[in-house]
C-alpha positions as CSV (number, residue, x, y, z in Angstrom):
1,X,0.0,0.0,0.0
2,X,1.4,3.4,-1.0
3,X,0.1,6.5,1.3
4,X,0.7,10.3,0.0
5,X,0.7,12.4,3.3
6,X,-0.2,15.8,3.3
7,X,0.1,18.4,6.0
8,X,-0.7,22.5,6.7
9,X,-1.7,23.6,3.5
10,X,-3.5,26.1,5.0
11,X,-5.8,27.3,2.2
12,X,-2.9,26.8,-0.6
13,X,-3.9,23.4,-2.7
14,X,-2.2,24.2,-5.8
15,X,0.9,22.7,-4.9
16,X,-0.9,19.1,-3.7
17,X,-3.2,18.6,-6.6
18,X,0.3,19.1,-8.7
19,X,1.6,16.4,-6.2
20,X,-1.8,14.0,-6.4
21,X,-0.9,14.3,-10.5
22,X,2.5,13.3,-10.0
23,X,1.9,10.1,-7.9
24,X,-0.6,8.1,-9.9
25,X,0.1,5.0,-8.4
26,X,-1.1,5.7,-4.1
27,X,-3.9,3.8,-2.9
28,X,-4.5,6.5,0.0
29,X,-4.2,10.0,0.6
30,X,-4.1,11.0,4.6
31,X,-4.2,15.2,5.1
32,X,-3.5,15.5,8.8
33,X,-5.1,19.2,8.9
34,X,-4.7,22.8,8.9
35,X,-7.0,23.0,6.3
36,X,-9.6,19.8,6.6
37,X,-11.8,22.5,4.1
38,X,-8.7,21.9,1.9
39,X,-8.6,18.1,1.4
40,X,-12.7,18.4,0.9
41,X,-11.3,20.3,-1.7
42,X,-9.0,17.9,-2.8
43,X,-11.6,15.1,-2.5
44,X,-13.3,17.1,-5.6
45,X,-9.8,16.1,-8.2
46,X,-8.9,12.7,-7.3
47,X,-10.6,9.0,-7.3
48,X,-8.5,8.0,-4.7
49,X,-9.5,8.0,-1.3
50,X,-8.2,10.6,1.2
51,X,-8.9,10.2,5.2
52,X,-8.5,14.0,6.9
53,X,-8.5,15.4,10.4
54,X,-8.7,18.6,11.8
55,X,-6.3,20.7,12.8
56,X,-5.8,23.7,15.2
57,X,-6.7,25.9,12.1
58,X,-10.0,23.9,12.4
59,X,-11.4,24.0,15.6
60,X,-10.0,20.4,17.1
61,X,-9.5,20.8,20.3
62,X,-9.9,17.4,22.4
63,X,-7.8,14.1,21.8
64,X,-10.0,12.7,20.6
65,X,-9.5,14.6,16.9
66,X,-7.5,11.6,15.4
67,X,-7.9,8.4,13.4
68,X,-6.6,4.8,13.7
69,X,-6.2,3.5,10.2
70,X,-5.0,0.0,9.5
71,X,-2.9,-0.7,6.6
72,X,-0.8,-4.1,6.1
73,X,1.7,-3.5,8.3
74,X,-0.5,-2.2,11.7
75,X,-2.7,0.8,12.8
76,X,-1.2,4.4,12.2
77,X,-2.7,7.5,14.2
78,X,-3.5,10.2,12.4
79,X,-3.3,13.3,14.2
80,X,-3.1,16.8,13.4
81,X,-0.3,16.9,16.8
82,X,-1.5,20.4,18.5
83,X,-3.3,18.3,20.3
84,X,-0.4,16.1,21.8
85,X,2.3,19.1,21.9
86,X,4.3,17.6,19.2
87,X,6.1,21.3,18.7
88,X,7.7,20.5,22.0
89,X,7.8,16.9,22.6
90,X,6.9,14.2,20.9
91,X,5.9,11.6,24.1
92,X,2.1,12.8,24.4
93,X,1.6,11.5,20.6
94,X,3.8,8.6,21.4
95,X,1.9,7.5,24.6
96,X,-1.3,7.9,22.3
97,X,-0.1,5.8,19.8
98,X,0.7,3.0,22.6
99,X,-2.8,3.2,24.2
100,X,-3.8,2.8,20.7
101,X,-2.2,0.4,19.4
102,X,-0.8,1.8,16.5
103,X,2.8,1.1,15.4
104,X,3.2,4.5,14.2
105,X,2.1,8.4,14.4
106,X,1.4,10.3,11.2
107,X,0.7,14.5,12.4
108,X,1.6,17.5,11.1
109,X,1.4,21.1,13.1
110,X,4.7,22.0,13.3
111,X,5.3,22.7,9.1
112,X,9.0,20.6,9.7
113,X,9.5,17.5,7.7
114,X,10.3,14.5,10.8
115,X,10.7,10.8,10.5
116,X,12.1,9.2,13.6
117,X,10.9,6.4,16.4
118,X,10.3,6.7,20.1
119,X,9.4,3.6,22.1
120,X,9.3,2.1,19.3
121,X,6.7,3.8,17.4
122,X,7.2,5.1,14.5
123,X,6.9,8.8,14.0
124,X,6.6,10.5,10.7
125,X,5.6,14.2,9.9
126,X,5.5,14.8,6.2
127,X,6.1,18.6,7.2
128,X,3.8,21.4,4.9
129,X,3.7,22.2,1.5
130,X,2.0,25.3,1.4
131,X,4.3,27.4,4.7
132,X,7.4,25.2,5.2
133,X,9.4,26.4,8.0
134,X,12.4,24.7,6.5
135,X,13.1,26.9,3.9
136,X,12.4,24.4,1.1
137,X,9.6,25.0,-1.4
138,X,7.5,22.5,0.9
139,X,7.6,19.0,1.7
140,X,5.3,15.8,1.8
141,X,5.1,12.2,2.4
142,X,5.2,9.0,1.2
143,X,4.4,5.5,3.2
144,X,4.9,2.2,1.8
145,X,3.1,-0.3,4.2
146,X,3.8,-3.8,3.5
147,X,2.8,-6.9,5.9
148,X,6.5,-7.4,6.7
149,X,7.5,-3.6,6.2
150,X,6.8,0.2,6.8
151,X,9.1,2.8,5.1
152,X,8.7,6.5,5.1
153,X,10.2,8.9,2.6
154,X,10.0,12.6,2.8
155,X,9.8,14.3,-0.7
156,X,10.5,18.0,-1.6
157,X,8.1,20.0,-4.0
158,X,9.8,21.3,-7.2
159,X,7.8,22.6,-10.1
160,X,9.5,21.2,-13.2
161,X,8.0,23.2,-15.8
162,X,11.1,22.2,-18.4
163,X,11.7,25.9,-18.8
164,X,15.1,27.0,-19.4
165,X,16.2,29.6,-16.5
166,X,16.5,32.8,-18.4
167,X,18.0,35.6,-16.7
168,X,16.8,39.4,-16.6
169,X,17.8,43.2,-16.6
170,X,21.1,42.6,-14.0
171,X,22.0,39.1,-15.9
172,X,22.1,41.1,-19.4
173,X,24.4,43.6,-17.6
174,X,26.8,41.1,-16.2
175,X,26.7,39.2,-19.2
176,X,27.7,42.5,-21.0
177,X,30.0,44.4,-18.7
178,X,33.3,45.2,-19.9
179,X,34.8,43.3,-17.3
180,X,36.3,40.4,-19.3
């Protein structure tokens, strides 16, 4: 099973339905909040399913605003990860996955891309594509859950429009100067 994660896209979709395009072959689309209005939106360009939760952004506010999901290799919770103070620690989301019984946590809130384990769950934060806080272009996720096997990948948005980079005013000048 291949899973596109999505986080924080806070209103901005243009960059995910250019990444739904690009991966053809997912099974599942998870949007862990920050906007939920924004993978109803989503919902609108794609066949494929997408399971969403809210975020801060949204109005969640218990913890109770997540999702077990299984997949082939366990249950994952899906959390938005205000809720569990992931922006500080990540042990609330980990003790929630353990009363749970997930074998991994899949949140978003804090707009950084994270894969890492504690207490042996699996923690994975595909970051945001819309306000990274990285200084990338944006990030998202990818999850391949297997029977035997769970592997996480963090991808990087980049527009490849095939354009040649052509250069302007202050290129034209350097290109020109009579310094050579």
């Amino acid at each position: 099973m291949k899973i596109l994660v999505l986080s924080d896209t806070h209103g901005d979709i243009e960059k995910a339905k250019e990444v739904i395009k690009k991966h053809k072959d997912i099974d599942l689309i998870i949007h862990c909040g920050d906007f939920i209005y924004d993978a109803l939106e989503l919902q609108k360009t794609t066949s494929k399913e997408i399971i969403m939760v809210k975020g801060n952004c949204d109005g969640a506010r218990g913890d109770n605003d997540y999702i077990k999901y299984k997949t082939p290799y366990g249950y994952l919770l899906i959390a938005h990860g205000h809720q569990y103070g992931v922006k500080r620690s990540y042990l609330n989301i980990t003790y929630k996955a353990k009363e749970t019984e997930c074998v991994c946590a899949v949140f978003g809130h804090t707009h950084m891309p994270y894969i890492g384990e504690s207490d042996g769950i699996k923690l994975f934060n595909p970051g945001s594509l819309s306000r990274p806080s990285d200084g990338s272009n944006g990030s998202y996720g990818i999850i391949i859950s297997e029977e035997d096997n769970i592997s996480f990948s963090i991808e990087y948005y980049s527009k490849n429009s095939g354009k040649k980079v052509i250069g302007g005013r202050l290129r034209s000048m350097i290109n020109h100067s009579d310094r050579y």
